[in-house]
NUDO-431978 format. One record per residue (C-alpha): residue in three letters; residue number from 1; x, y, z. Coordinates in steps of 0.001 Angstrom, whole numbers, plus 500000, padded with zeros to 6 digits. Layout:
N
PT_Ala_NUM_X_Y_Z
...
***
This chain:
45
PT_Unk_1_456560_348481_055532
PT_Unk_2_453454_348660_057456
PT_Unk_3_450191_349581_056171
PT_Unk_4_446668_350502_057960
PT_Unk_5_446316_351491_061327
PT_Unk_6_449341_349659_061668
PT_Unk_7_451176_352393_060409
PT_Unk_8_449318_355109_062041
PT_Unk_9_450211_354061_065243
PT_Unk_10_453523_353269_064874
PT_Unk_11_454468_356911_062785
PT_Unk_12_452142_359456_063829
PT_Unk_13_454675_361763_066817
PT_Unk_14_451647_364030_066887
PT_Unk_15_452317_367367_066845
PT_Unk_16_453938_370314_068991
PT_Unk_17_452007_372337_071158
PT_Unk_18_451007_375844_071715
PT_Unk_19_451549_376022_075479
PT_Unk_20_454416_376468_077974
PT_Unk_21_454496_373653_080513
PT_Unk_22_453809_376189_083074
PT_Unk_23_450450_377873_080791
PT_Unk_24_449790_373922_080348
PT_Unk_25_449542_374133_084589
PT_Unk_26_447936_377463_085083
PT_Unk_27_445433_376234_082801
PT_Unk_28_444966_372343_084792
PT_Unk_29_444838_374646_088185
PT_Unk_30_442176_377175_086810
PT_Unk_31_440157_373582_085191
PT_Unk_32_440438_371819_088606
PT_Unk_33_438385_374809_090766
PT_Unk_34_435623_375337_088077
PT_Unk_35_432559_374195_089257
PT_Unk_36_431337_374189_085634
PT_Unk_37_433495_374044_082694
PT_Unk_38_432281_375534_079844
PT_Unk_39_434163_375893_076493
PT_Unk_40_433718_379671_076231
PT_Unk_41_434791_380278_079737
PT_Unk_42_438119_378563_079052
PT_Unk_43_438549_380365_075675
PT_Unk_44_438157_383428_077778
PT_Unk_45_440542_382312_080845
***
């Protein structure tokens, strides 16, 4: 049994997303032309 960050790294799958690979690209595409990137413009987009 492992204990510490030991197990941590070892167990932890992370978890499912939210997004569609395709959203997941739309949203890399719309991020890569942005001059800026602000937060609230992505929460918008």
């Amino acid at each position: 049994m492992f204990h510490g960050v030991e197990s941590l790294r070892l167990q932890y799958k992370g978890t499912k997303g939210y997004l569609k690979a395709v959203e997941k690209e739309q949203i890399i595409e719309w991020m890569m032309v942005q001059v800026y990137l602000r937060l609230s413009d992505l929460q918008k987009y």
